[in-house]
Residue frames relative to the residue before (quaternion, step in Angstrom):
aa qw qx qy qz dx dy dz
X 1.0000 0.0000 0.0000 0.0000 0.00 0.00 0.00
X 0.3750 0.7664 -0.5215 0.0058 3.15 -0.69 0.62
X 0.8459 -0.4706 0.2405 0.0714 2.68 -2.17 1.19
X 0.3409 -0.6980 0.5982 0.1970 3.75 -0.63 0.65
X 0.7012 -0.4575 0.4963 0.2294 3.08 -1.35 0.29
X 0.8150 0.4018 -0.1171 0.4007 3.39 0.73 -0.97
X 0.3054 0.6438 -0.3536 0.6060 3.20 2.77 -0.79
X 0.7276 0.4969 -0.2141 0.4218 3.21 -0.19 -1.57
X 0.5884 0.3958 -0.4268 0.5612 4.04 0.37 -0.33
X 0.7485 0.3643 -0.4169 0.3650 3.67 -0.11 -1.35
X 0.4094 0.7582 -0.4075 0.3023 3.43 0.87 -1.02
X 0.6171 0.5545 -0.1189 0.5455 3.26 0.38 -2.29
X 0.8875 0.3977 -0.1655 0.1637 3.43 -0.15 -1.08
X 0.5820 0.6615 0.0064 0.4730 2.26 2.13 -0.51
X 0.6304 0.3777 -0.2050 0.6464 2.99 1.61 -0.91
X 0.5244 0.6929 -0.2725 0.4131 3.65 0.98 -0.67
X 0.5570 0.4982 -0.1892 0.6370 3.54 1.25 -1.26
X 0.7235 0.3465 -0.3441 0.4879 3.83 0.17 -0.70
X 0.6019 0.5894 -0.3554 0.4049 3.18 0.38 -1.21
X 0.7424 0.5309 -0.1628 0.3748 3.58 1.02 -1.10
X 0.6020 0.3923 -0.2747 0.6390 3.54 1.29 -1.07
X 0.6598 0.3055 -0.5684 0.3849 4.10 0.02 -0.37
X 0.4692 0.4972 -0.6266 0.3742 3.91 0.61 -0.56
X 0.8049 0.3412 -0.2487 0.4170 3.48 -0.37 -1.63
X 0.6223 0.3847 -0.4889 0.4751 4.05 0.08 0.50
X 0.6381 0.4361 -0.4042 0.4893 3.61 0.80 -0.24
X 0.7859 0.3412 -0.1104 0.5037 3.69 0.43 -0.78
X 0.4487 0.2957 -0.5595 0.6310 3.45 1.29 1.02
X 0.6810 0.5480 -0.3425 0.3445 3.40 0.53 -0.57
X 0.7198 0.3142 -0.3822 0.4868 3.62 1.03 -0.91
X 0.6194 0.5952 -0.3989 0.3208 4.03 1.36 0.03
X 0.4530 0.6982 -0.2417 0.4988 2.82 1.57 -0.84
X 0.6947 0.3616 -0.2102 0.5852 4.07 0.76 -1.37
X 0.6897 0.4747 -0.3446 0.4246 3.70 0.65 -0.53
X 0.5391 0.4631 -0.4058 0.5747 3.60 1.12 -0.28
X 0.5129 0.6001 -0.3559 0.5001 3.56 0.42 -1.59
X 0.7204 0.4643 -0.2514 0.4497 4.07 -0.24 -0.96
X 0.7917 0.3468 -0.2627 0.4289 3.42 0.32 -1.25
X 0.5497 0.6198 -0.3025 0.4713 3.43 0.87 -0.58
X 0.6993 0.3989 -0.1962 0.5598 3.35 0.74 -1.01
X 0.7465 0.3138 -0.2911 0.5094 3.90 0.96 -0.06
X 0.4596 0.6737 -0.4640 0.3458 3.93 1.50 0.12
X 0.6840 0.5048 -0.2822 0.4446 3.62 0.91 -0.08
X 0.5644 0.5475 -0.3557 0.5052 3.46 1.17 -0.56
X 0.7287 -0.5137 0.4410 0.1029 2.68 -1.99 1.13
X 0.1936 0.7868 -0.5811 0.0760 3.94 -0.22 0.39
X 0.0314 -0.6911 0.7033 0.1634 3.86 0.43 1.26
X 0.2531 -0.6443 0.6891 0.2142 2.69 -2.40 -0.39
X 0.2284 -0.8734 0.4285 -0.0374 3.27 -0.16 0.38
X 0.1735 0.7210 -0.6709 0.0046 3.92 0.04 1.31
X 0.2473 -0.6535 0.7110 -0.0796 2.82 -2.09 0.60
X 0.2468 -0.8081 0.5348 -0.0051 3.42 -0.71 2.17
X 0.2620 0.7827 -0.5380 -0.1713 3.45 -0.34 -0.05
X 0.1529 -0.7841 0.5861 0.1350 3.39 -1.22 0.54
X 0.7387 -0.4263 0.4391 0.2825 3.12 -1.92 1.15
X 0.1989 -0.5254 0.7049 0.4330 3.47 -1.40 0.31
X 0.3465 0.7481 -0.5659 -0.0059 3.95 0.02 -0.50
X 0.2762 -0.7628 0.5845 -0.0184 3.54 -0.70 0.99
X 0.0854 -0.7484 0.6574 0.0223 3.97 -0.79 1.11
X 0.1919 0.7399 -0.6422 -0.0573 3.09 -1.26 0.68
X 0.1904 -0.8732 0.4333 0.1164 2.79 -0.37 1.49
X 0.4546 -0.7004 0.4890 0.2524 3.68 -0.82 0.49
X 0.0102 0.8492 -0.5042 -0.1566 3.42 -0.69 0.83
X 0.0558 -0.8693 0.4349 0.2281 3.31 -0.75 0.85
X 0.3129 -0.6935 0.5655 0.3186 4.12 -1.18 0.43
């Protein structure tokens, strides 16, 4: 059996076209779950929390004339 030239294009084109729609169903899907996620974490609670501390350290410096 063999294959035309023009078989052999749809072929190509064919697989190419799939190849294409499973990309774009995975990666609506993983954007889709990544939205889905944040949404579900925009209400939660996320304190922060700063904290100064300070030396007791004391300089006296001596001056001399």
């Amino acid at each position: 059996m063999k294959l035309t030239n023009d078989q052999i294009q749809k072929i190509i084109t064919a697989v190419c076209t799939c190849i294409t729609t499973i990309a774009a169903i995975i990666l609506t899907s993983a954007c889709t779950l990544s939205l889905s996620v944040q949404k579900q974490n925009n209400n939660s609670n996320q304190g922060t929390e700063q904290t100064t501390s300070v030396d007791s350290l004391s300089i006296n410096p001596v001056l001399k004339k």
